[in-house]
PASEBA-1860 file (N, C-alpha, C; in nm, 3 decimals):
! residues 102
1> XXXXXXXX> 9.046/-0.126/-0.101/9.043/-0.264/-0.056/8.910/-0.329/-0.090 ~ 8.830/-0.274/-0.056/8.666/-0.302/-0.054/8.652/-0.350/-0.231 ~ 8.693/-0.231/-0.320/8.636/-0.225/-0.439/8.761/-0.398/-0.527 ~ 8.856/-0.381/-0.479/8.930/-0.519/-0.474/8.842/-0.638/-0.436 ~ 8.823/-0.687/-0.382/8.743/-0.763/-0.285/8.634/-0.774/-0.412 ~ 8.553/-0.675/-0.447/8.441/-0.706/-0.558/8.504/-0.777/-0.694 ~ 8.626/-0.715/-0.732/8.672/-0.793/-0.875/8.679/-0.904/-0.850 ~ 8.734/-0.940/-0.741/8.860/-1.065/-0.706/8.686/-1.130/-0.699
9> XXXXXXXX> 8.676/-1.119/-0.673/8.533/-1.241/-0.620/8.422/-1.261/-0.697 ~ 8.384/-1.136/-0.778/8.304/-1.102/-0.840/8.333/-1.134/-1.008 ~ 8.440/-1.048/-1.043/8.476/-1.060/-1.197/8.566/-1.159/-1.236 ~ 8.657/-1.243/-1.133/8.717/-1.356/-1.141/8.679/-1.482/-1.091 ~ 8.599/-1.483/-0.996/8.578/-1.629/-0.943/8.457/-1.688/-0.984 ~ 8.335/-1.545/-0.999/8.228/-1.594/-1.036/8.253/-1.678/-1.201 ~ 8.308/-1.623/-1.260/8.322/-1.677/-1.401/8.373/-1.837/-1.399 ~ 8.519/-1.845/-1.304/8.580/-2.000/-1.308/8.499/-2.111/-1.218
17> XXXXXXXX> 8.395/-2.038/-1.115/8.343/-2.117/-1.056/8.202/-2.135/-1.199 ~ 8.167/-2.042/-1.260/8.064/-2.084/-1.379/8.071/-2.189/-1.484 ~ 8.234/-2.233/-1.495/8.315/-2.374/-1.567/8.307/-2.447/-1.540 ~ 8.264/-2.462/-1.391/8.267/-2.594/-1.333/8.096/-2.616/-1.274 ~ 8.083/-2.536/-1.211/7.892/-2.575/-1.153/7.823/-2.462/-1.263 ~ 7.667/-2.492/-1.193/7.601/-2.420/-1.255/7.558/-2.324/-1.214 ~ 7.489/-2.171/-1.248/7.485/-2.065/-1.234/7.454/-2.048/-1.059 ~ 7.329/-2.150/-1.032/7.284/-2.148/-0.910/7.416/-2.202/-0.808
25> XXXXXXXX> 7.496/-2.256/-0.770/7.586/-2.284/-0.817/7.724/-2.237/-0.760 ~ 7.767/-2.102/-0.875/7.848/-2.041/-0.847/7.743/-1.878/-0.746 ~ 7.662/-1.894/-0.744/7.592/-1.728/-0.695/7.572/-1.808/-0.563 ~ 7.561/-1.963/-0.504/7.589/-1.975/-0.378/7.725/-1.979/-0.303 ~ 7.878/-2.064/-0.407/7.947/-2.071/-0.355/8.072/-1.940/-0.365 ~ 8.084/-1.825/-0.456/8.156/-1.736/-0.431/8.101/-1.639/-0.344 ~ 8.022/-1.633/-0.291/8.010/-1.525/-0.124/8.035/-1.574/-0.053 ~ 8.034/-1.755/-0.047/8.092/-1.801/0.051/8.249/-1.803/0.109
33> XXXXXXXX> 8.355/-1.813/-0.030/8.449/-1.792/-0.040/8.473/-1.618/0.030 ~ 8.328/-1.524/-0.020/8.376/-1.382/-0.003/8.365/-1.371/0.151 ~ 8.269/-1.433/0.192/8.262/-1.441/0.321/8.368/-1.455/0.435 ~ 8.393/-1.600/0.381/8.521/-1.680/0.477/8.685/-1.592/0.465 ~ 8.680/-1.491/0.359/8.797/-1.399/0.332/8.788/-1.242/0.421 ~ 8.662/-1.254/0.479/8.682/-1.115/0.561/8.691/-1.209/0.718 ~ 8.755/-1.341/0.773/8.751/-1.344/0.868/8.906/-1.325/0.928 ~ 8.938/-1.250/0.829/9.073/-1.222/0.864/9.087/-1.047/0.957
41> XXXXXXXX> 8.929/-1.017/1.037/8.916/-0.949/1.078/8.952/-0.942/1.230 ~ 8.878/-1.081/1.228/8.864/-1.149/1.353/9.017/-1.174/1.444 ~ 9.098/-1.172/1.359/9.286/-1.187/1.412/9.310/-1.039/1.442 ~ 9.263/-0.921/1.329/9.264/-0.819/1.393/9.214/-0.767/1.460 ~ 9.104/-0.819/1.531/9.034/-0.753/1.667/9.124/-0.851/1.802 ~ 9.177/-0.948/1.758/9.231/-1.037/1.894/9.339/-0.963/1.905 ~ 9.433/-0.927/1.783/9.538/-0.886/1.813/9.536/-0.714/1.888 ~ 9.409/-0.685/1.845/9.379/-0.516/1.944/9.367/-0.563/2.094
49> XXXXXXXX> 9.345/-0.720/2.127/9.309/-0.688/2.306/9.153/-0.729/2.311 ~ 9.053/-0.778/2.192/8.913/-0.793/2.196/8.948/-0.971/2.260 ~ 8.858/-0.962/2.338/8.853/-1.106/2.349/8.781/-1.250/2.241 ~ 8.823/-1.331/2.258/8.783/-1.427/2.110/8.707/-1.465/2.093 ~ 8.583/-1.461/2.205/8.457/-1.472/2.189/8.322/-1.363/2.116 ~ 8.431/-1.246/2.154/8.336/-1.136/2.116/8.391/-1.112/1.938 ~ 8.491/-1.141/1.946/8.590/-1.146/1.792/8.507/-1.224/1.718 ~ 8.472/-1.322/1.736/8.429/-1.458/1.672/8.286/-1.437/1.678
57> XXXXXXXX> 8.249/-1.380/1.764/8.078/-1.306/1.710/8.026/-1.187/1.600 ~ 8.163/-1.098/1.640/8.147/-1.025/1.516/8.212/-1.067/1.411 ~ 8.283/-1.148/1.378/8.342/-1.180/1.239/8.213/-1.304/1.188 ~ 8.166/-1.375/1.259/8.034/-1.453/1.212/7.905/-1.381/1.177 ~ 7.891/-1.296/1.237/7.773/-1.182/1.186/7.807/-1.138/1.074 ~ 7.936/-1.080/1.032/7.961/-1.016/0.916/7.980/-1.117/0.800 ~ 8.078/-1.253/0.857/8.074/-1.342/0.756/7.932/-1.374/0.696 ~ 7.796/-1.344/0.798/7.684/-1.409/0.727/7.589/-1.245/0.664
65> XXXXXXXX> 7.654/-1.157/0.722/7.586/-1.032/0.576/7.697/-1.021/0.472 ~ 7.832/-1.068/0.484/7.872/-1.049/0.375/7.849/-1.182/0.283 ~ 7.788/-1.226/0.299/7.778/-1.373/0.214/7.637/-1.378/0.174 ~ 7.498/-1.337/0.273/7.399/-1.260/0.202/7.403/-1.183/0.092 ~ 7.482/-1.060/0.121/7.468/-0.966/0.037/7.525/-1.012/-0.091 ~ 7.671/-1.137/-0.044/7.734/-1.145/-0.157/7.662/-1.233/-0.290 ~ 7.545/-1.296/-0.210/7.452/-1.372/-0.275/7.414/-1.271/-0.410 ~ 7.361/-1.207/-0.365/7.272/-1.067/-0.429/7.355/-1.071/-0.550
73> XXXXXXXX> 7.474/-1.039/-0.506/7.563/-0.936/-0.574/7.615/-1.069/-0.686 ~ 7.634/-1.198/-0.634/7.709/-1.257/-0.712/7.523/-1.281/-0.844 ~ 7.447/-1.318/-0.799/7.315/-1.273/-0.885/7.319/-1.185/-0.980 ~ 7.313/-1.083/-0.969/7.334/-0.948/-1.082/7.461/-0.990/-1.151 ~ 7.582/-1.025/-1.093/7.664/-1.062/-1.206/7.644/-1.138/-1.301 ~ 7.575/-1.287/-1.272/7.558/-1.391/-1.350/7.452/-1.357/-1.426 ~ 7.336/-1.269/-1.376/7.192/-1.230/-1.452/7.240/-1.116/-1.536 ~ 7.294/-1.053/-1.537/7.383/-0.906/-1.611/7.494/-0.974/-1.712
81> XXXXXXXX> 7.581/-1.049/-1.656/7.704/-1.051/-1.728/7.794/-0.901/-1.719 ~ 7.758/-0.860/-1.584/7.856/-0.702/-1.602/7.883/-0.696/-1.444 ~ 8.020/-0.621/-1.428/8.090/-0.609/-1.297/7.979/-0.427/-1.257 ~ 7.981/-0.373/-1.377/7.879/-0.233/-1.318/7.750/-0.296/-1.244 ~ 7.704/-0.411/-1.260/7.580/-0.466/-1.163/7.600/-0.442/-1.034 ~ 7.716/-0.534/-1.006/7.788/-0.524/-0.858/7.793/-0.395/-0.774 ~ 7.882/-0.316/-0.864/7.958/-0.194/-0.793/7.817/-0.094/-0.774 ~ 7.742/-0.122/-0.876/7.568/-0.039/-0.850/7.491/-0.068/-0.761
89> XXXXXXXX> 7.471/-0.203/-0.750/7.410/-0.213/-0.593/7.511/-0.232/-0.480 ~ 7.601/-0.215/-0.497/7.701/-0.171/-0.340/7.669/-0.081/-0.335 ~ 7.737/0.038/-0.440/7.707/0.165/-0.411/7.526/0.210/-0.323 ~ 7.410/0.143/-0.409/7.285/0.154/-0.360/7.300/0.137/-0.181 ~ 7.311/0.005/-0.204/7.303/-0.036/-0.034/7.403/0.064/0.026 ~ 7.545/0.058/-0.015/7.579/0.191/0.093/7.540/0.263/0.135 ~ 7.475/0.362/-0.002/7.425/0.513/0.038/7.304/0.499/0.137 ~ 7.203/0.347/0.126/7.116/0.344/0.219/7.167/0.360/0.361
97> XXXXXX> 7.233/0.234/0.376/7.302/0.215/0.503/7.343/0.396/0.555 ~ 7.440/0.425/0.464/7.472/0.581/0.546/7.376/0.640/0.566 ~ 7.255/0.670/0.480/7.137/0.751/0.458/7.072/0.705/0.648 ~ 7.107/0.616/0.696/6.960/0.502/0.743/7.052/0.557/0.879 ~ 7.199/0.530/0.874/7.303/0.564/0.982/7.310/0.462/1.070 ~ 7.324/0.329/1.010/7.357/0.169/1.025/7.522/0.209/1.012
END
């Protein structure tokens, strides 16, 4: 799912959003898009029984590291021209994150 999520956003949108704005551009507005697509989390924590306040705090926290990070990430694509940019610093930051035990 995850590694989906990188093409779809990364190797397809960054490019059609690059047709229309400019580099700066598309590396602000596709994490935003990547962002606003994981708040489909937030229905699955209401529908577990979480209440919608606490739902809506964690899907806004994540919407704003995944839209950070996606910053990054949509960066190396447009500065690279390669989807291995991406999947290399995910992979990086993962192994930190696990390494760190975040």
């Amino acid at each position: 799912f995850d590694s989906n999520f990188v093409f779809v956003f990364r190797a397809c949108m960054v490019p059609i959003l690059l047709g229309y704005y400019s580099p700066q551009g598309a590396v602000i507005m596709s994490p935003l898009f990547f962002g606003i697509a994981h708040f489909h989390h937030m229905i699955e924590r209401i529908r577990r029984g979480q209440d919608f306040q606490t739902a809506f705090f964690i899907s806004s926290f994540q919407f704003a590291y995944t839209t950070v990070f996606g910053m990054y990430s949509a960066f190396l694509f447009v500065r690279t021209g390669h989807l291995a940019s991406c999947v290399i610093g995910k992979s990086q930051f993962a192994q930190k994150k696990i390494l760190n035990g975040i």
